[in-house]
C-alpha positions as CSV (number, residue, x, y, z in Angstrom):
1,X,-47.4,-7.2,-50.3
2,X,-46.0,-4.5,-47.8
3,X,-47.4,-1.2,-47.7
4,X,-46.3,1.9,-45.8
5,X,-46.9,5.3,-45.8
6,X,-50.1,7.6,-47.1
7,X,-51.0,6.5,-50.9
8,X,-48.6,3.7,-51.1
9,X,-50.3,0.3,-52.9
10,X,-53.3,2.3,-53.5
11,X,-55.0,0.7,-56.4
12,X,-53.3,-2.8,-56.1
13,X,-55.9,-5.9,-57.3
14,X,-53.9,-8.7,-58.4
15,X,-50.1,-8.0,-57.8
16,X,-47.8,-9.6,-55.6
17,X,-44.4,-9.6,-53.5
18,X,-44.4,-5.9,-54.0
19,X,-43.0,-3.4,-51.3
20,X,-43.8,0.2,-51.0
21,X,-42.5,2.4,-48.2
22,X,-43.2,6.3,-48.3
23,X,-45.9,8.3,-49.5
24,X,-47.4,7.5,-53.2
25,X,-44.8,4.6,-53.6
26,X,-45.9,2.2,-56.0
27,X,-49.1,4.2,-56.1
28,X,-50.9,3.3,-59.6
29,X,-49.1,-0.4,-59.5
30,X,-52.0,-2.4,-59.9
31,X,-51.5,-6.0,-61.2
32,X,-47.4,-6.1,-61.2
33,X,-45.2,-8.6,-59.1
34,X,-41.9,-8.7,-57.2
35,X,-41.2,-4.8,-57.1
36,X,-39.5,-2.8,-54.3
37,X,-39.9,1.2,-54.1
38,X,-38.7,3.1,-51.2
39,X,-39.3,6.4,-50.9
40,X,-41.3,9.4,-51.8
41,X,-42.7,8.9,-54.9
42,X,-40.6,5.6,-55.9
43,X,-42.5,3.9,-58.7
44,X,-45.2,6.1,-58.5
45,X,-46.6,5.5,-61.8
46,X,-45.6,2.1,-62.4
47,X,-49.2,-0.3,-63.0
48,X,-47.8,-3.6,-64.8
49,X,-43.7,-3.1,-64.7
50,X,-42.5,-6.1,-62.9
51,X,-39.2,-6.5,-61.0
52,X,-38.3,-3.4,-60.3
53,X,-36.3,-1.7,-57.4
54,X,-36.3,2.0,-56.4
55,X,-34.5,3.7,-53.8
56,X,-34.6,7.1,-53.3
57,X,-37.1,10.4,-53.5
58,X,-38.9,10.3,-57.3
59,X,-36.7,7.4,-58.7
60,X,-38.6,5.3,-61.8
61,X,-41.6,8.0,-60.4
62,X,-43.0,7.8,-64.4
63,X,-42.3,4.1,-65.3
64,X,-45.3,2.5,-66.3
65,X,-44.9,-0.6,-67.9
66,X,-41.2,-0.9,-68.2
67,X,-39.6,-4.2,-66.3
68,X,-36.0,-5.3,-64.8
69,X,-34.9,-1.5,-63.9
70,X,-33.0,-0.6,-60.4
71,X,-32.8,3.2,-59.4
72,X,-30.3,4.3,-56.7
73,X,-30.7,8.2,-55.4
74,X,-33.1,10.8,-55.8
75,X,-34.3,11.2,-59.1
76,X,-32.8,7.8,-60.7
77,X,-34.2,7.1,-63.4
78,X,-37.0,9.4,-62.7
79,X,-38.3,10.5,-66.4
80,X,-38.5,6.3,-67.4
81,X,-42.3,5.4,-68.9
82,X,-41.0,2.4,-70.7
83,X,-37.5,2.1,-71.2
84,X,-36.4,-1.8,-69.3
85,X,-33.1,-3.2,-67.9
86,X,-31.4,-0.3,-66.6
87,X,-29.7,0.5,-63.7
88,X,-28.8,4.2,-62.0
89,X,-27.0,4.4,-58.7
90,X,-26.7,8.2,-58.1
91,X,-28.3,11.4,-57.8
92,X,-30.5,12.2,-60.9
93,X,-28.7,9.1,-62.7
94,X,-30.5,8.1,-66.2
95,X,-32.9,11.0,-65.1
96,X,-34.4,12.3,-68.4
97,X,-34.5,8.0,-70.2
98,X,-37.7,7.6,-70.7
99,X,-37.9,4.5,-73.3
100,X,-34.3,3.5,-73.8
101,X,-32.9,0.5,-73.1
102,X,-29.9,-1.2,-71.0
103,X,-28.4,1.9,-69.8
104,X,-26.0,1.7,-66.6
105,X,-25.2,4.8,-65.5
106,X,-23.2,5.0,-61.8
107,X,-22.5,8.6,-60.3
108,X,-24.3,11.9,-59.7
109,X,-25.7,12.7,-63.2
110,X,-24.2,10.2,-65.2
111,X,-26.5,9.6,-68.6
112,X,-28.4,12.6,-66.7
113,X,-30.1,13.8,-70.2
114,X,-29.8,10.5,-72.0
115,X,-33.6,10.0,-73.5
116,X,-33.6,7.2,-75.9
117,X,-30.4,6.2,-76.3
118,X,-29.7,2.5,-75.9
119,X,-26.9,0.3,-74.5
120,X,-24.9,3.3,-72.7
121,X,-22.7,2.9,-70.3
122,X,-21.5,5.7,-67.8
123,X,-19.1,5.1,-64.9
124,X,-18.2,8.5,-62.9
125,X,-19.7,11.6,-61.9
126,X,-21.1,13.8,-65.1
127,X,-20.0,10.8,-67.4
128,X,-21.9,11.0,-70.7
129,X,-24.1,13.5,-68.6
130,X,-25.5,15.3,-71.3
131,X,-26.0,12.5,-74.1
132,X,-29.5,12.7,-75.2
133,X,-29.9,9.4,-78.2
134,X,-26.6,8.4,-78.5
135,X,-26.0,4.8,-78.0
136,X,-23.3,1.9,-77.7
137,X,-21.3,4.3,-75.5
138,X,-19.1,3.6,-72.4
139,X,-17.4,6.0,-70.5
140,X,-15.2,5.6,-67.1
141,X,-14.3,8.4,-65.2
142,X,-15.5,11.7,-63.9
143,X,-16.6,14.0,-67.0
144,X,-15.5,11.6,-69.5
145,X,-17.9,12.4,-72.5
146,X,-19.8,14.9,-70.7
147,X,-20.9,16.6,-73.6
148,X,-21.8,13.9,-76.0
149,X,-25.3,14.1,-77.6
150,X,-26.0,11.8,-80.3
151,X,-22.1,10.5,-81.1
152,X,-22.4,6.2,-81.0
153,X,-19.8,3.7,-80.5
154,X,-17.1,5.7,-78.8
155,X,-15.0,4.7,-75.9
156,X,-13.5,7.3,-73.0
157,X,-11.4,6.3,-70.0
158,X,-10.1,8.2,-67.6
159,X,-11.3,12.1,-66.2
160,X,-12.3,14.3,-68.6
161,X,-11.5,12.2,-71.6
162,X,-13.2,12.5,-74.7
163,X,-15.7,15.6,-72.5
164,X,-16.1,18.2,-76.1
165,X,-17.0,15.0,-78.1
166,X,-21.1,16.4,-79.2
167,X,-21.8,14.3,-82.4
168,X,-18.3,12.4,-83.4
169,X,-18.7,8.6,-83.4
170,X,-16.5,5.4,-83.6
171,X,-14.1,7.0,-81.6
172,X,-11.9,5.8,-78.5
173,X,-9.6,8.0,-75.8
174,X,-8.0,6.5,-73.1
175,X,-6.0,8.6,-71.2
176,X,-6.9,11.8,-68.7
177,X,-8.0,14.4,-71.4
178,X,-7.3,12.0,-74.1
179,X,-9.2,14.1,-77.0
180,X,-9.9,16.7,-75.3
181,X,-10.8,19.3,-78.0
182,X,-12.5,16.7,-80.4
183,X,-16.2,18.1,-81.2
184,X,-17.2,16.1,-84.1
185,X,-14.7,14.0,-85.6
186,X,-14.9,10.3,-85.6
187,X,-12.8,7.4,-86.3
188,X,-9.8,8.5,-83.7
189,X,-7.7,6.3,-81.2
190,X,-5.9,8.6,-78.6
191,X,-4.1,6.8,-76.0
């Protein structure tokens, strides 16, 4: 193990190949192996998560017992307790997840809200930024499902598309804008 800074490894017994660099990183881990936190606050909470990797101010700060996550930018995944397999590269990134699932959310506050909803995808800055239990979604590009909330199974490419959408579901835009003003409907193709 590698520890450095004020609080980091604090309470370690048994755990292994972990690496904690800034204050409080990986502070409560006490029997997990093969993490990496860097930063204030990385992993702060995490006691038996395993495989982990944190980069950045307060990323995975709550996970607990959740495995296989990687957090990329300040506030990555910060919210997580339980939720495994998910990646965040970007500033507050998968912020609010706390147990969902195999989420991969690249760009500033992409899946920013998402809470429990599984098997997201969000490619862009803001992309499916505000979607809170939806799940099966992808969307690629800047804004693109923005405000989608609990709407599952759509599919958005390109900025902006699909950004209304709140509940609608089995949808798919692909185009700048593509439907743009759609709130709630479902079943659409817009190309």
């Amino acid at each position: 193990n590698t520890a450095l800074g004020d609080g980091s490894l604090l309470v370690l017994t048994s755990g292994a190949e972990n690496v904690a660099v800034g204050k409080d990183a990986l502070a409560a881990n006490t029997t997990a192996n093969n993490n990496t936190a860097v930063g204030t606050e990385a992993l702060k909470a995490n006691t038996t998560g395993v495989e982990n990797t944190s980069t950045g101010k307060g990323s995975l700060q709550a996970n607990t017992t959740a495995s296989y996550n990687t957090a990329v930018g300040s506030g990555a995944l910060g919210d997580t307790t339980t939720g495994a397999s998910n990646t965040a590269v970007g500033r507050g990134a998968l912020n609010k997840n706390t147990t969902a699932s195999n989420n991969t959310a690249v760009g500033q506050s992409a899946l920013g809200a998402n809470t429990t909803g599984d098997s997201n995808t969000g490619l862009g800055v803001s992309a499916l930024q505000n979607n809170t239990t939806g799940t099966q979604n992808a969307a690629v590009g800047m804004n693109t499902m923005r405000d989608n909330t609990t709407g599952l199974s759509n599919s958005a490419l390109g900025e902006g598309a699909f950004i209304t959408n709140t509940t609608g579901s089995y949808n798919t835009a692909i185009g700048r804008l593509s439907l743009f003003l759609n709130t709630t409907a479902s079943n659409n193709t817009a190309v």
